[in-house]
PDB file as gemmi writes it, atoms N, CA and C in Angstrom:
CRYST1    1.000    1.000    1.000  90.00  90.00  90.00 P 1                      
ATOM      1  N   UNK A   1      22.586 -26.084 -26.933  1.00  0.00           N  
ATOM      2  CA  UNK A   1      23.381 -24.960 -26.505  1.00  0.00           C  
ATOM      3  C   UNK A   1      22.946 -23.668 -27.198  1.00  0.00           C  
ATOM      4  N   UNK A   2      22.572 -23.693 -28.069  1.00  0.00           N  
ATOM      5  CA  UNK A   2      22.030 -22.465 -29.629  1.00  0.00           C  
ATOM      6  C   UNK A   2      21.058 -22.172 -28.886  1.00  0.00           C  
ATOM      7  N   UNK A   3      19.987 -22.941 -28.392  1.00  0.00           N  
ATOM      8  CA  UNK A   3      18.656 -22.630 -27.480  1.00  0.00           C  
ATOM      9  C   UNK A   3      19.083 -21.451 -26.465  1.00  0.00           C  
ATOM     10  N   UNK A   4      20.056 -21.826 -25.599  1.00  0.00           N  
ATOM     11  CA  UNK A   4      20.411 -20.981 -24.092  1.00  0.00           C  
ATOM     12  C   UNK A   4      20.913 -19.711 -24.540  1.00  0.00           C  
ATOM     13  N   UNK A   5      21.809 -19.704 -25.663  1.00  0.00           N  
ATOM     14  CA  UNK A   5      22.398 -18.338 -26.286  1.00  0.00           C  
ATOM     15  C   UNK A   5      21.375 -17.562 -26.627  1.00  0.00           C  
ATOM     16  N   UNK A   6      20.176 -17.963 -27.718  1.00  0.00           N  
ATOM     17  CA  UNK A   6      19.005 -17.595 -28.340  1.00  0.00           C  
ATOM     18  C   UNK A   6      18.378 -16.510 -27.046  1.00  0.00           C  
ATOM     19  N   UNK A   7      17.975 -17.219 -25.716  1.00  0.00           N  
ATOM     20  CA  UNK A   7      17.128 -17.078 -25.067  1.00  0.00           C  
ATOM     21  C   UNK A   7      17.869 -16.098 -24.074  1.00  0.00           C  
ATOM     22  N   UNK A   8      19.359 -16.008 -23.984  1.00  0.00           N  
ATOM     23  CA  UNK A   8      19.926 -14.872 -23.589  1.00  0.00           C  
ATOM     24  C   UNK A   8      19.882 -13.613 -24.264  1.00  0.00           C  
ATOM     25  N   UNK A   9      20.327 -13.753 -25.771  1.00  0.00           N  
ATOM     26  CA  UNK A   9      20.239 -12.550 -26.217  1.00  0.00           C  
ATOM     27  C   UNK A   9      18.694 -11.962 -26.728  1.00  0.00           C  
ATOM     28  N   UNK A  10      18.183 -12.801 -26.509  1.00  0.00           N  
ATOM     29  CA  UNK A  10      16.145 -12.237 -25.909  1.00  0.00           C  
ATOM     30  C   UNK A  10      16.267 -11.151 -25.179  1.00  0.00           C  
ATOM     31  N   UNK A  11      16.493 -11.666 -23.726  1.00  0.00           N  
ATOM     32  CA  UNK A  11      16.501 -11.113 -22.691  1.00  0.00           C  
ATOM     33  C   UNK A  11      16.865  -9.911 -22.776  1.00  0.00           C  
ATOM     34  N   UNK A  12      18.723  -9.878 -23.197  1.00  0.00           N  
ATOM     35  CA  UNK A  12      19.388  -8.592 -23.567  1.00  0.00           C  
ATOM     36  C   UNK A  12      18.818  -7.505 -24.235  1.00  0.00           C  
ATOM     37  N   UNK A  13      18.170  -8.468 -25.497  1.00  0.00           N  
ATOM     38  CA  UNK A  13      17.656  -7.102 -26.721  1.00  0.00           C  
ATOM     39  C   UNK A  13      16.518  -6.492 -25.633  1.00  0.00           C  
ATOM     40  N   UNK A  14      15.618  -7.265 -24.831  1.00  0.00           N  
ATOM     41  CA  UNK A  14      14.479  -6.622 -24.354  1.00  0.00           C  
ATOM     42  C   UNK A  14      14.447  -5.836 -23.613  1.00  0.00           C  
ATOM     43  N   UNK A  15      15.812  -6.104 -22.541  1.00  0.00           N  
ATOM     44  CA  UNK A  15      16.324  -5.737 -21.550  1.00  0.00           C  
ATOM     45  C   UNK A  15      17.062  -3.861 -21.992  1.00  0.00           C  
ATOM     46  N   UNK A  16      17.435  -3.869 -23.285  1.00  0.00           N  
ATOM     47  CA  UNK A  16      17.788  -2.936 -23.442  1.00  0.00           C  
ATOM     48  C   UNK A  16      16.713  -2.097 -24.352  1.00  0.00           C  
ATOM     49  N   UNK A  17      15.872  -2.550 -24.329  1.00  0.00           N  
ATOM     50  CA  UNK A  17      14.380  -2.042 -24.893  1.00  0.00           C  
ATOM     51  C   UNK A  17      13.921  -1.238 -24.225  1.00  0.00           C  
ATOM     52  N   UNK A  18      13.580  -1.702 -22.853  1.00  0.00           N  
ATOM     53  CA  UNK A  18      13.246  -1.511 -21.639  1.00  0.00           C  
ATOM     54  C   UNK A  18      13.776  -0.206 -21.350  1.00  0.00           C  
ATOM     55  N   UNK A  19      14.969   0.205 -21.030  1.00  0.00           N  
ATOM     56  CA  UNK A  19      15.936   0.826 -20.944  1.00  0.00           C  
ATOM     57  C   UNK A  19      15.972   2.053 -21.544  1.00  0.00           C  
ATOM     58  N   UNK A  20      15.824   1.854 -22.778  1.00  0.00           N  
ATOM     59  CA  UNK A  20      15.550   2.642 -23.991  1.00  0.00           C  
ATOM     60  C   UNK A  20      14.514   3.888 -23.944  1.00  0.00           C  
ATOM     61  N   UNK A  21      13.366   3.068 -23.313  1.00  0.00           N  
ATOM     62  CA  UNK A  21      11.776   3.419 -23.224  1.00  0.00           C  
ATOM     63  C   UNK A  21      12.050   4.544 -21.964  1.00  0.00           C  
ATOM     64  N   UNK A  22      12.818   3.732 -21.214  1.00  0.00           N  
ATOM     65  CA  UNK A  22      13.052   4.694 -19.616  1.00  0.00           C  
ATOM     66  C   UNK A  22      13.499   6.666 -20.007  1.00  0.00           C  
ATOM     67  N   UNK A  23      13.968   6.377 -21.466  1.00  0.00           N  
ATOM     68  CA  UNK A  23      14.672   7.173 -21.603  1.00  0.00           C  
ATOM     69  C   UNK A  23      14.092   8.361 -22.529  1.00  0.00           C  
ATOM     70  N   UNK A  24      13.023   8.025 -22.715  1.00  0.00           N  
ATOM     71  CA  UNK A  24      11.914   8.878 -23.912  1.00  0.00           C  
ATOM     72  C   UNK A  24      11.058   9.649 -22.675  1.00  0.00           C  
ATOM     73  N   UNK A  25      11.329  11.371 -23.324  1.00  0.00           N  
ATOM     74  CA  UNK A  25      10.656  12.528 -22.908  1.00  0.00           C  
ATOM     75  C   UNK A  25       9.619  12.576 -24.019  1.00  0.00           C  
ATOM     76  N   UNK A  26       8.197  12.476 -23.208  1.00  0.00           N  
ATOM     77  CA  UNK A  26       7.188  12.603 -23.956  1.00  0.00           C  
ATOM     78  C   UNK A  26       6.669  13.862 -23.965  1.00  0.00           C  
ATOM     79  N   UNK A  27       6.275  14.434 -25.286  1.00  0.00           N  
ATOM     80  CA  UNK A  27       6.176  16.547 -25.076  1.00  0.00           C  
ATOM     81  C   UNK A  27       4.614  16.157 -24.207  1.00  0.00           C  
ATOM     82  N   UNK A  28       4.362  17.783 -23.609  1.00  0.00           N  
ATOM     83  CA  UNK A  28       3.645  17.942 -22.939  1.00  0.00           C  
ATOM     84  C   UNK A  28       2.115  17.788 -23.478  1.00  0.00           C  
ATOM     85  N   UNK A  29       1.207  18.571 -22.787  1.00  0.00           N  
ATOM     86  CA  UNK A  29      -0.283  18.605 -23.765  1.00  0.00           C  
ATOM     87  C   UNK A  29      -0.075  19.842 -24.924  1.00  0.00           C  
ATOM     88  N   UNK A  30       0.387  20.245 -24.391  1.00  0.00           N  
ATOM     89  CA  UNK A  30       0.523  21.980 -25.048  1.00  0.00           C  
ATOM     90  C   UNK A  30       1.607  22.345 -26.058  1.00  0.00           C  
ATOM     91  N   UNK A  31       2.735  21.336 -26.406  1.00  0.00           N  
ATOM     92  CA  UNK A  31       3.584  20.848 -26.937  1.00  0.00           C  
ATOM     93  C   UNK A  31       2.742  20.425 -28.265  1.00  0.00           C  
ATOM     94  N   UNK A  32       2.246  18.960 -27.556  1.00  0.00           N  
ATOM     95  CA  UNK A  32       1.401  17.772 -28.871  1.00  0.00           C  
ATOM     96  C   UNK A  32       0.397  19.260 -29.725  1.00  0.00           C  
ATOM     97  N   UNK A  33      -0.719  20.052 -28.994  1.00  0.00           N  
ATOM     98  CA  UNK A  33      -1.236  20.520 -29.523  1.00  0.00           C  
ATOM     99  C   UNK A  33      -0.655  21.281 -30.636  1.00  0.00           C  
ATOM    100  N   UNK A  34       0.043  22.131 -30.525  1.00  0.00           N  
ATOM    101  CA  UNK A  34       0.622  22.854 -31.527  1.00  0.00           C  
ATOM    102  C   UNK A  34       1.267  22.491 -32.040  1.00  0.00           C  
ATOM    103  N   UNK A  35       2.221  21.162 -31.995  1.00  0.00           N  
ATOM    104  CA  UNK A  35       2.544  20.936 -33.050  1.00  0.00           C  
ATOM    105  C   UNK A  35       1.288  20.120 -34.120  1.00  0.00           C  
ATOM    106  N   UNK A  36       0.680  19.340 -33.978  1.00  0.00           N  
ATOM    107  CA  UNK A  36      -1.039  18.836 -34.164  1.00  0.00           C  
ATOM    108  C   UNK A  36      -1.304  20.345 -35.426  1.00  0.00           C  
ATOM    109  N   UNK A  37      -1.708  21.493 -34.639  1.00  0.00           N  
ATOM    110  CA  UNK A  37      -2.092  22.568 -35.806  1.00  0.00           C  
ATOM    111  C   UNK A  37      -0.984  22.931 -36.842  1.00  0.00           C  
ATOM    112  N   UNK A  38       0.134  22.928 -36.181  1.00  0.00           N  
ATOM    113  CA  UNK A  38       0.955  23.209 -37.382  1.00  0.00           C  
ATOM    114  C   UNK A  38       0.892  22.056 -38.351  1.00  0.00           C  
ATOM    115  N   UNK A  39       0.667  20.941 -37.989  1.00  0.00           N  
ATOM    116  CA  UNK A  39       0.827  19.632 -38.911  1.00  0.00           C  
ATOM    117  C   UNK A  39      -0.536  19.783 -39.936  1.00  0.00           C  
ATOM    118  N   UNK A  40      -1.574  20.421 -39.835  1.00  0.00           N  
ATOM    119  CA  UNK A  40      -2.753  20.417 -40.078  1.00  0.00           C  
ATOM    120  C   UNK A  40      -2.515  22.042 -41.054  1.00  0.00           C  
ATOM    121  N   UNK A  41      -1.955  22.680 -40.624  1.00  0.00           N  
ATOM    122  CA  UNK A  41      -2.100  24.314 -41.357  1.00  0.00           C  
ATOM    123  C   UNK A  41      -1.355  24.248 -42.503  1.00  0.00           C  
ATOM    124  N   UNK A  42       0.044  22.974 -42.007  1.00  0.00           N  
ATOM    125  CA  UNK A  42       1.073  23.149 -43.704  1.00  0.00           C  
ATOM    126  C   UNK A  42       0.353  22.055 -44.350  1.00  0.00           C  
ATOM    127  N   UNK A  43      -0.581  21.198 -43.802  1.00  0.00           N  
ATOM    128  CA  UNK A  43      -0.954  20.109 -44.695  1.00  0.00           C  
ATOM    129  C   UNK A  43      -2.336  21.265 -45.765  1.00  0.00           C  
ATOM    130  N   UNK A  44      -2.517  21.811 -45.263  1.00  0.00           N  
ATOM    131  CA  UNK A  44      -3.771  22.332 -45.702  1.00  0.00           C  
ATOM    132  C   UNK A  44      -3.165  23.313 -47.342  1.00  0.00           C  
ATOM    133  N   UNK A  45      -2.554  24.455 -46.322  1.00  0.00           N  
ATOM    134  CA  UNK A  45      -1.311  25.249 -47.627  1.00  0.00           C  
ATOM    135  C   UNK A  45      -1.166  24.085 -48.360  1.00  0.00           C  
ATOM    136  N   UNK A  46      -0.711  22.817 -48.273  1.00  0.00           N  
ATOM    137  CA  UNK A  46       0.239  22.574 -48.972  1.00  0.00           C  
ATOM    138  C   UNK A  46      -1.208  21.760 -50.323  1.00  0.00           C  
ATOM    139  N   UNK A  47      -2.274  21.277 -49.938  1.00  0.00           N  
ATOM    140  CA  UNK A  47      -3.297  20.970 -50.601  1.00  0.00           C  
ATOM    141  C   UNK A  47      -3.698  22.212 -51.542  1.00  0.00           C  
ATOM    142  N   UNK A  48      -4.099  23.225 -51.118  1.00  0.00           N  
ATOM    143  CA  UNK A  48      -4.527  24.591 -52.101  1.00  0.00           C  
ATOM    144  C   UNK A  48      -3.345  24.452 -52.891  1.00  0.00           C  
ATOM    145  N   UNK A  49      -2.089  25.138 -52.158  1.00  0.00           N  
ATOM    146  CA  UNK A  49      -0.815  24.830 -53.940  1.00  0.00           C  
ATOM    147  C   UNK A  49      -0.836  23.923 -54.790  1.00  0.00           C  
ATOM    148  N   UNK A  50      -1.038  22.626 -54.002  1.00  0.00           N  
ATOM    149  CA  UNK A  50      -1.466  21.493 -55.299  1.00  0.00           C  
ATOM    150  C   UNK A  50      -2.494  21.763 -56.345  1.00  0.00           C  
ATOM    151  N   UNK A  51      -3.463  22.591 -55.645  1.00  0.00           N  
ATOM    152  CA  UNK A  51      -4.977  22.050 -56.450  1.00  0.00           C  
ATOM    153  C   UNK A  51      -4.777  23.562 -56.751  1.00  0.00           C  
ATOM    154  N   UNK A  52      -4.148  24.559 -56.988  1.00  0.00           N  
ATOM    155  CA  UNK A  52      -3.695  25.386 -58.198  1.00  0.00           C  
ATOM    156  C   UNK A  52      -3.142  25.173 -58.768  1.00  0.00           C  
ATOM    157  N   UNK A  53      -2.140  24.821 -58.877  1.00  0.00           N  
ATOM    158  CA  UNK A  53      -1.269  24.309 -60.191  1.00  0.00           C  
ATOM    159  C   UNK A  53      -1.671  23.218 -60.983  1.00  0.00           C  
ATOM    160  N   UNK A  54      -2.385  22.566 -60.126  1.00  0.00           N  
ATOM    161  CA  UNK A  54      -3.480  21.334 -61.239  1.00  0.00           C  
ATOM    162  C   UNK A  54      -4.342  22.105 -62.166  1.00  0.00           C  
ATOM    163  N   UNK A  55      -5.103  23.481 -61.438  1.00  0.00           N  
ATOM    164  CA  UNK A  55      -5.847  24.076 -62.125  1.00  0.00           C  
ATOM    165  C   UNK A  55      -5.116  24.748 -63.180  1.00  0.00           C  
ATOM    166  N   UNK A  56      -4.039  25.053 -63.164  1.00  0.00           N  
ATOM    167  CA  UNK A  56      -3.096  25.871 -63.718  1.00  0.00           C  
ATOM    168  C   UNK A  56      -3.244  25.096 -65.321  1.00  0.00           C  
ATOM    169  N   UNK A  57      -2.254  23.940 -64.534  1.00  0.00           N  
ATOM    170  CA  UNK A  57      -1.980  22.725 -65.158  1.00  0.00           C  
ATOM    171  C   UNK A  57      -3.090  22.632 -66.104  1.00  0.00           C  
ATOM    172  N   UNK A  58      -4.224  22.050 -65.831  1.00  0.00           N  
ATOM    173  CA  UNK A  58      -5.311  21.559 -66.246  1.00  0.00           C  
ATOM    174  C   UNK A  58      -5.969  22.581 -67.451  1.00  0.00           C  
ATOM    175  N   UNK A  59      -5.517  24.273 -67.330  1.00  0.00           N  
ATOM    176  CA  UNK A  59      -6.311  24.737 -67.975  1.00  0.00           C  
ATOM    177  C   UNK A  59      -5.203  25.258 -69.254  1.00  0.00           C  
ATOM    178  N   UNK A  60      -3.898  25.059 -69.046  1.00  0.00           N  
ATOM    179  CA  UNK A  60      -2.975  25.101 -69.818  1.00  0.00           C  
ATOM    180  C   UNK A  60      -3.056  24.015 -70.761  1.00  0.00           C  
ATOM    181  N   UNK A  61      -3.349  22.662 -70.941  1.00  0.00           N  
ATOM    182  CA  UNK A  61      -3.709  21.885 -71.220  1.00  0.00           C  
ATOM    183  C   UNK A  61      -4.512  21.748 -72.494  1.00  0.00           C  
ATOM    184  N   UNK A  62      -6.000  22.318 -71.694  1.00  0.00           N  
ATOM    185  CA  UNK A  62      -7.170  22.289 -72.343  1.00  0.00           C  
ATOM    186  C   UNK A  62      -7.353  23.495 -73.244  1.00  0.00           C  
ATOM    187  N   UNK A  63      -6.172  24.749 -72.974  1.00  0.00           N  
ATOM    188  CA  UNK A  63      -5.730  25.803 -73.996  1.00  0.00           C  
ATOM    189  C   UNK A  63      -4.792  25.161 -75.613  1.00  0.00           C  
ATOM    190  N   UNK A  64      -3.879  24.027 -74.555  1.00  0.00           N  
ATOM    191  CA  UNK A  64      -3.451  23.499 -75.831  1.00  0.00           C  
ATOM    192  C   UNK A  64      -4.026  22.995 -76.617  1.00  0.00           C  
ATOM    193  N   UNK A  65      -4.966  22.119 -76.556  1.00  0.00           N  
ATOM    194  CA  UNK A  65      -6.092  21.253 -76.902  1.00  0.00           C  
ATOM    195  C   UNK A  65      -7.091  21.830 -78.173  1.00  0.00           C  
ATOM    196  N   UNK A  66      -7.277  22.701 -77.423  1.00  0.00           N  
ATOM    197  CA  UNK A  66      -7.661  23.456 -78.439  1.00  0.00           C  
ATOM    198  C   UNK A  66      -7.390  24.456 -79.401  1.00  0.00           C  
ATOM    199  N   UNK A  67      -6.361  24.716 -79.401  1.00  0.00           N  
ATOM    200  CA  UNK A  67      -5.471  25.514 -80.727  1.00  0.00           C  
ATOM    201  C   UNK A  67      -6.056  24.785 -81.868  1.00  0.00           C  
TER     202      UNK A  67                                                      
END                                                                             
């Protein structure tokens, strides 16, 4: 009996999977693109701020170091 229940609520979960999927607006070409560059322009900013303050970091450091 556990088998037939099992194999119903299969169906259901998939069934409402299905359903689900029907229901997703995919952005356009022109949409994906720009968001694509923006994902790429703050990743970029956000690499240079790192790798100044490392330098920052790094040379604050090597000031202490040597006192």
């Amino acid at each position: 009996m556990a088998d037939s229940a099992e194999k119903k609520a299969k169906h259901g979960f998939f069934h409402n999977v299905s359903i689900e999927f029907k229901k997703i607006i995919w952005p356009d070409k022109k949409t994906t693109f720009k968001q694509s560059v923006a994902v790429v322009a703050i990743s970029i900013v956000a690499g240079v701020i790192i790798a100044v303050v490392d330098a920052v970091a790094k040379y604050g450091v090597n000031f202490l170091i040597s006192l």
